[in-house]
N, C-alpha and C positions, 0 to 999 in steps of 0.2 A: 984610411979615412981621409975626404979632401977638407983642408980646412976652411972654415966659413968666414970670412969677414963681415963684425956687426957695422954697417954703416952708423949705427947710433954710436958705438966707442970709435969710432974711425974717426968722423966728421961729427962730433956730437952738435956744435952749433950751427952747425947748416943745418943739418935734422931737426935739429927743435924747431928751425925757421921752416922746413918743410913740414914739417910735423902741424903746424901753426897755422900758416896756409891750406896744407887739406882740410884740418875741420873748419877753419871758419866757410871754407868752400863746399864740404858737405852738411851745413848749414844750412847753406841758402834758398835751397828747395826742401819740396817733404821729400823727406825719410825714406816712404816705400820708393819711389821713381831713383833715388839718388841708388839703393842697393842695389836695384835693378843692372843700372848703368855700371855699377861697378864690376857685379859679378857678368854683367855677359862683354865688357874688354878683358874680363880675365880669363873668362871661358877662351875667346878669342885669340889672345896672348897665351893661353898655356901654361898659364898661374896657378898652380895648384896650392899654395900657398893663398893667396886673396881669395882665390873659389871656396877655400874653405874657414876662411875669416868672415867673409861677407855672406855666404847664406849661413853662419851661425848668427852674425848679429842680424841678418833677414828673418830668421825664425824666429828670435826672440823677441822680435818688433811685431810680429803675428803674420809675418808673410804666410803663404799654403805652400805645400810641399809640390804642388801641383805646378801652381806657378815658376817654383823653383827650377823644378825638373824638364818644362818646357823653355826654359830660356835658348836653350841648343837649339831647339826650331821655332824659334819666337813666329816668324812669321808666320806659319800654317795653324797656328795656337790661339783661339780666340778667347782666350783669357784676358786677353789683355788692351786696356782702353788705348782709346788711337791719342791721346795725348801719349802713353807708355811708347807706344809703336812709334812715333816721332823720335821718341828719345832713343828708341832701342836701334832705330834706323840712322840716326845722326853717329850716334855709339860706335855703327857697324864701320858707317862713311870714312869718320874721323881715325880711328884702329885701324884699319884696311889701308890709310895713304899709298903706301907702298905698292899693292895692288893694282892701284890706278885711281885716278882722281873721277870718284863718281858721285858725290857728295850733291851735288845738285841737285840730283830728285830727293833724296834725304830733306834739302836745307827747305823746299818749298811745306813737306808737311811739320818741319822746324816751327816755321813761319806762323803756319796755320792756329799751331796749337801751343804757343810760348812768345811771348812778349821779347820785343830785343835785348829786355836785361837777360830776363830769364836764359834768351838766348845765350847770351855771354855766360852768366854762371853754370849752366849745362857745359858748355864749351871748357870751359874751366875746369871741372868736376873731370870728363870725358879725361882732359889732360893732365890731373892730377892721380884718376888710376893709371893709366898708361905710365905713368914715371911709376908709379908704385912697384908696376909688375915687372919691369924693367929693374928696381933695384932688388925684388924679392928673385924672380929667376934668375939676375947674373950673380946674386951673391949666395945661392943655395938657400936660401931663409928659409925657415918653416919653424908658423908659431901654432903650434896645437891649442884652438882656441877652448875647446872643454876642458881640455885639461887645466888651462889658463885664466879659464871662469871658476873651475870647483877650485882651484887653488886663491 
Protein backbone atom coordinates (compact mmCIF):
# COMPACT_ATOMS: atom_id res chain seq x y z
CA UNK A 1 0.00 0.00 0.00
CA UNK A 2 1.60 3.63 -1.04
CA UNK A 3 1.48 5.90 1.86
CA UNK A 4 -0.50 9.13 1.55
CA UNK A 5 0.61 12.37 2.85
CA UNK A 6 -2.27 14.61 4.33
CA UNK A 7 -1.15 18.00 3.26
CA UNK A 8 -3.53 19.38 6.18
CA UNK A 9 -1.11 17.41 8.98
CA UNK A 10 1.99 18.12 6.91
CA UNK A 11 1.60 21.94 6.47
CA UNK A 12 -1.44 22.46 8.57
CA UNK A 13 -0.98 26.34 8.52
CA UNK A 14 -0.36 27.04 4.99
CA UNK A 15 -3.70 24.77 4.43
CA UNK A 16 -5.79 26.57 6.53
CA UNK A 17 -4.39 29.82 4.66
CA UNK A 18 -5.10 27.87 1.43
CA UNK A 19 -8.16 26.55 2.74
CA UNK A 20 -9.08 30.39 3.55
CA UNK A 21 -8.43 31.64 0.11
CA UNK A 22 -10.35 29.13 -1.84
CA UNK A 23 -13.73 29.85 -0.15
CA UNK A 24 -13.54 33.27 0.11
CA UNK A 25 -12.68 32.74 -3.79
CA UNK A 26 -15.45 30.44 -4.42
CA UNK A 27 -17.48 32.91 -2.95
CA UNK A 28 -17.36 35.48 -5.23
CA UNK A 29 -19.40 34.25 -7.93
CA UNK A 30 -22.67 32.12 -8.05
CA UNK A 31 -22.45 28.89 -7.08
CA UNK A 32 -23.65 26.99 -10.11
CA UNK A 33 -20.91 28.75 -12.70
CA UNK A 34 -18.12 28.34 -9.86
CA UNK A 35 -18.91 24.09 -9.81
CA UNK A 36 -18.88 24.10 -13.19
CA UNK A 37 -15.42 25.58 -13.48
CA UNK A 38 -14.37 23.38 -10.96
CA UNK A 39 -15.33 20.18 -12.14
CA UNK A 40 -14.48 20.49 -15.77
CA UNK A 41 -10.29 21.70 -14.71
CA UNK A 42 -10.61 18.50 -12.83
CA UNK A 43 -12.23 16.68 -15.59
CA UNK A 44 -9.21 18.09 -17.37
CA UNK A 45 -6.56 17.41 -14.80
CA UNK A 46 -7.64 13.87 -14.22
CA UNK A 47 -8.83 14.44 -10.62
CA UNK A 48 -10.77 12.00 -9.65
CA UNK A 49 -10.79 13.08 -6.33
CA UNK A 50 -12.35 16.92 -7.10
CA UNK A 51 -14.69 15.30 -10.03
CA UNK A 52 -16.16 13.62 -7.43
CA UNK A 53 -16.31 16.17 -4.56
CA UNK A 54 -17.54 18.86 -6.75
CA UNK A 55 -20.47 17.14 -8.77
CA UNK A 56 -21.63 15.85 -5.32
CA UNK A 57 -21.68 19.38 -3.86
CA UNK A 58 -23.12 20.35 -7.72
CA UNK A 59 -25.98 17.98 -7.15
CA UNK A 60 -26.79 19.03 -4.03
CA UNK A 61 -26.93 22.71 -5.08
CA UNK A 62 -29.65 21.28 -7.66
CA UNK A 63 -27.35 21.11 -10.72
CA UNK A 64 -29.00 18.20 -13.56
CA UNK A 65 -27.21 15.16 -14.08
CA UNK A 66 -27.49 16.31 -17.60
CA UNK A 67 -25.43 19.13 -17.32
CA UNK A 68 -23.05 17.21 -15.29
CA UNK A 69 -22.52 14.51 -17.53
CA UNK A 70 -22.06 16.96 -20.56
CA UNK A 71 -19.18 18.88 -19.12
CA UNK A 72 -16.66 16.26 -21.09
CA UNK A 73 -18.11 17.89 -24.40
CA UNK A 74 -19.34 21.17 -23.05
CA UNK A 75 -18.86 22.50 -26.30
CA UNK A 76 -21.35 20.65 -28.60
CA UNK A 77 -23.80 20.77 -25.48
CA UNK A 78 -26.38 23.28 -25.51
CA UNK A 79 -27.13 23.23 -22.22
CA UNK A 80 -25.29 25.64 -21.42
CA UNK A 81 -25.58 29.73 -21.18
CA UNK A 82 -22.85 31.52 -23.22
CA UNK A 83 -21.93 33.47 -20.06
CA UNK A 84 -21.24 29.35 -18.72
CA UNK A 85 -19.45 28.87 -22.14
CA UNK A 86 -17.08 31.95 -21.40
CA UNK A 87 -16.28 30.49 -18.29
CA UNK A 88 -15.95 26.88 -19.38
CA UNK A 89 -13.81 28.18 -22.38
CA UNK A 90 -11.45 30.47 -20.22
CA UNK A 91 -11.35 27.16 -17.79
CA UNK A 92 -10.11 25.18 -20.86
CA UNK A 93 -7.48 28.14 -21.87
CA UNK A 94 -6.04 28.75 -18.58
CA UNK A 95 -5.73 24.47 -17.58
CA UNK A 96 -4.34 23.70 -21.02
CA UNK A 97 -1.16 26.46 -20.77
CA UNK A 98 1.05 23.91 -21.33
CA UNK A 99 -0.61 22.93 -24.55
CA UNK A 100 -0.02 26.19 -26.06
CA UNK A 101 -1.04 29.65 -25.34
CA UNK A 102 -4.46 29.96 -26.96
CA UNK A 103 -6.25 31.77 -24.50
CA UNK A 104 -7.19 34.73 -26.74
CA UNK A 105 -10.21 33.72 -28.30
CA UNK A 106 -11.33 32.29 -24.84
CA UNK A 107 -10.35 35.93 -23.12
CA UNK A 108 -12.49 38.00 -25.92
CA UNK A 109 -15.99 35.99 -24.95
CA UNK A 110 -14.34 36.53 -21.16
CA UNK A 111 -14.75 40.03 -21.88
CA UNK A 112 -18.12 39.73 -23.34
CA UNK A 113 -19.83 38.20 -20.63
CA UNK A 114 -17.86 39.15 -17.11
CA UNK A 115 -16.91 42.50 -15.83
CA UNK A 116 -13.00 42.89 -15.23
CA UNK A 117 -13.44 42.00 -11.56
CA UNK A 118 -15.44 39.22 -12.34
CA UNK A 119 -12.68 38.56 -14.68
CA UNK A 120 -10.19 38.42 -12.04
CA UNK A 121 -12.20 36.37 -9.47
CA UNK A 122 -12.93 33.57 -12.26
CA UNK A 123 -9.15 33.74 -12.87
CA UNK A 124 -8.70 33.16 -9.40
CA UNK A 125 -11.20 30.45 -8.77
CA UNK A 126 -9.66 28.67 -12.44
CA UNK A 127 -6.30 28.84 -10.28
CA UNK A 128 -7.42 27.79 -7.10
CA UNK A 129 -8.82 24.48 -8.65
CA UNK A 130 -5.86 23.88 -10.49
CA UNK A 131 -3.67 23.91 -7.17
CA UNK A 132 -6.32 21.71 -5.83
CA UNK A 133 -6.00 19.07 -8.28
CA UNK A 134 -2.48 19.25 -8.16
CA UNK A 135 -2.31 18.57 -4.36
CA UNK A 136 -5.16 15.92 -4.57
CA UNK A 137 -3.35 13.82 -7.44
CA UNK A 138 0.31 14.12 -6.26
CA UNK A 139 -0.68 13.25 -2.84
CA UNK A 140 -3.05 10.22 -3.64
CA UNK A 141 -6.16 11.99 -1.70
CA UNK A 142 -9.36 10.72 -1.98
CA UNK A 143 -12.24 11.98 0.08
CA UNK A 144 -15.48 9.88 -0.43
CA UNK A 145 -17.95 12.63 -0.20
CA UNK A 146 -21.32 10.43 0.59
CA UNK A 147 -19.73 8.66 2.77
CA UNK A 148 -18.49 11.99 4.28
CA UNK A 149 -22.01 13.65 4.10
CA UNK A 150 -23.90 10.58 5.93
CA UNK A 151 -21.15 10.57 8.45
Amino acid sequence: MTKVTDPFAAAPQLMKQWMGTSLAVQESLEKSLIELVKIRASILNGCANCINMHTTEARAAGETEQRLYLLAAWHEAPVYSDRERAALAWTDALTRLSEGHTHKGAKAALEAHFTPEEQVKLTLMINVINGWNRLAVGFDLWYDMPAAKAA
